[in-house]
C-alpha positions as CSV (number, residue, x, y, z in Angstrom):
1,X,0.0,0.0,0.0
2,X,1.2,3.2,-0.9
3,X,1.8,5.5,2.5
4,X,0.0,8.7,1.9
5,X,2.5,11.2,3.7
6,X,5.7,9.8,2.3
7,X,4.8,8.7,-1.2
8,X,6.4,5.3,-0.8
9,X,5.1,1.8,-0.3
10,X,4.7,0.5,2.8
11,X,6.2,-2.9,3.1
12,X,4.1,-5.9,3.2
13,X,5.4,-7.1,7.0
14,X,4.8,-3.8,8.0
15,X,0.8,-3.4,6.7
16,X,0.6,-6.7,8.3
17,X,2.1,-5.7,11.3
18,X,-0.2,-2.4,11.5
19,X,-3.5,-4.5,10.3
20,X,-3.1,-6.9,13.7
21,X,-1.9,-4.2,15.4
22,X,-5.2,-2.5,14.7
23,X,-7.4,-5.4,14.9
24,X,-5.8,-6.6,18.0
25,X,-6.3,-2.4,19.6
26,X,-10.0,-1.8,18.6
27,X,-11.3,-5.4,19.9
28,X,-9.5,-4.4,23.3
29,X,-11.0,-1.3,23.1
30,X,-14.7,-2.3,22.3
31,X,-13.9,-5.2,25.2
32,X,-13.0,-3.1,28.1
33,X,-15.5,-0.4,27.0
34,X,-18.2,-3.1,27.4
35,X,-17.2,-4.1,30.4
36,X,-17.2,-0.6,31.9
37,X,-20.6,-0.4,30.1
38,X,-21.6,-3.4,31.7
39,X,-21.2,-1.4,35.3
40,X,-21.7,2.2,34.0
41,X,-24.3,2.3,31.6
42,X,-23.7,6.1,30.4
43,X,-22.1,5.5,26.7
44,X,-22.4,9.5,26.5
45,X,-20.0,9.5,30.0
46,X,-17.8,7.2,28.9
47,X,-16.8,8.7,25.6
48,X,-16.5,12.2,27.0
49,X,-13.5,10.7,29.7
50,X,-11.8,8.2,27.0
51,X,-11.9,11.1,24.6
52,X,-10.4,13.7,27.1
53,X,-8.0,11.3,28.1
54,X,-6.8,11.4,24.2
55,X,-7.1,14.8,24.3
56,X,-4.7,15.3,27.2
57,X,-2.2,13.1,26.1
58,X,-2.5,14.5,22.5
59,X,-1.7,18.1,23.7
60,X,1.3,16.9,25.9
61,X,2.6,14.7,23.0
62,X,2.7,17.7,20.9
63,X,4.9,20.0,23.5
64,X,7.4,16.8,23.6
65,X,8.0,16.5,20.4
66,X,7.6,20.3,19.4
67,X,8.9,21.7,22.0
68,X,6.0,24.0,21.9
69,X,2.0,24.4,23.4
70,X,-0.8,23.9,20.3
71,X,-2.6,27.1,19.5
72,X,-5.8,25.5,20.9
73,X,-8.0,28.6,19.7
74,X,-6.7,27.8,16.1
75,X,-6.8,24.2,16.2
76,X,-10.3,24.2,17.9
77,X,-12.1,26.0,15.0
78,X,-10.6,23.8,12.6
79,X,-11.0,20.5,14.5
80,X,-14.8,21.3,16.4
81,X,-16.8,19.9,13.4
82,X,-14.9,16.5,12.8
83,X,-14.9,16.2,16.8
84,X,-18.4,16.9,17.2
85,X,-19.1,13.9,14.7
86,X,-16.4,12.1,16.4
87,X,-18.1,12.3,19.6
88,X,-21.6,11.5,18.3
89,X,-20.4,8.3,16.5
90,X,-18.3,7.3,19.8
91,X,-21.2,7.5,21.8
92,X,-23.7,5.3,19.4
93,X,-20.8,2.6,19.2
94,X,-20.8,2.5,22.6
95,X,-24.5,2.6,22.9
96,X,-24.4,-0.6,20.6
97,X,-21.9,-1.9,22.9
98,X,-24.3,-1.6,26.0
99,X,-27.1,-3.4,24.2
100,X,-25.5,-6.2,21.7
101,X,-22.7,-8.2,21.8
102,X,-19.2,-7.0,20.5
103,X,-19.0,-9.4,18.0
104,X,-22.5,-8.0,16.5
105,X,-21.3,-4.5,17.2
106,X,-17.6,-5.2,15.0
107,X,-19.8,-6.6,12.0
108,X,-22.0,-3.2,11.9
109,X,-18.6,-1.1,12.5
110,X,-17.3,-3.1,9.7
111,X,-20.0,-2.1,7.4
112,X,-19.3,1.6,7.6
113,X,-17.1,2.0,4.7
114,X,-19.8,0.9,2.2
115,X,-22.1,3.5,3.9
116,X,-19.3,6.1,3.5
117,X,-19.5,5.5,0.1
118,X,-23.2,6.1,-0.3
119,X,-22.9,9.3,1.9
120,X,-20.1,10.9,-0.2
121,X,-21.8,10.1,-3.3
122,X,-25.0,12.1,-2.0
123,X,-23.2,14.7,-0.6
124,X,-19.5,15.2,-2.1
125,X,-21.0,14.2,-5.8
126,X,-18.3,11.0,-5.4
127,X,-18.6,7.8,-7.8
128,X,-17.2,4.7,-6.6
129,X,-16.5,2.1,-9.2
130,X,-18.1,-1.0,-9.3
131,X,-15.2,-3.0,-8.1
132,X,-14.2,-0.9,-5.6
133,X,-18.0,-0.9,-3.9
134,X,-18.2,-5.1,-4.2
135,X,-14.6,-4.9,-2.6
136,X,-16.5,-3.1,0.1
């Protein structure tokens, strides 16, 4: 797969490597998020703390490897729209989570990219090619 930001091709190990490394992270994720759901039942709750939490540590990552603070009024215009859907999309996942089983849950997540597709067609005037849509 060719990597975006550098322009090369990603070596086969490596996309391996990242595709279990992902799998492996997001069914750990939807796991321990049911079981907190399981005692907590406030999906809404929970995604505000877990998405804090990334916030805090995304700030202080950025001041140790800049060397300097984000321009949070900047960023926060730019970034409010894309976390506002973030935040509503966390929160019905984890919704999902409190009243199905992760394994149901995964298979609906899993379908988002063909729904993507329908969305960007309607609203970004996209075409997906036929063989891109039944590799979805």
């Amino acid at each position: 797969a060719l990597c975006p930001a550098t322009g090369t091709m990603a070596s086969p190990r490596l996309l391996a490597l990242l595709v279990v490394g992902y799998y492996a992270t997001s069914t750990l994720n939807s796991v321990l998020t049911k079981q907190i759901l399981t005692s907590f039942p406030r999906p809404l709750t929970v995604t505000l703390w877990q998405q804090l939490f990334s916030s805090l540590y995304s700030v202080l990552h950025f001041r140790v490897t800049t060397g300097r603070w984000l321009d949070l009024q900047r960023h926060a215009r730019r970034v409010m729209p894309v976390a506002v859907a973030l935040v509503i999309a966390l929160v019905a996942y984890r919704a999902a989570l409190l009243h199905a089983a992760v394994s149901f849950a995964q298979v609906v997540k899993t379908l988002q990219p063909l729904f993507a597709a329908g969305v960007c067609a309607i609203l970004l005037g996209e075409r997906t090619p036929p063989m891109r849509l039944g590799a979805l």
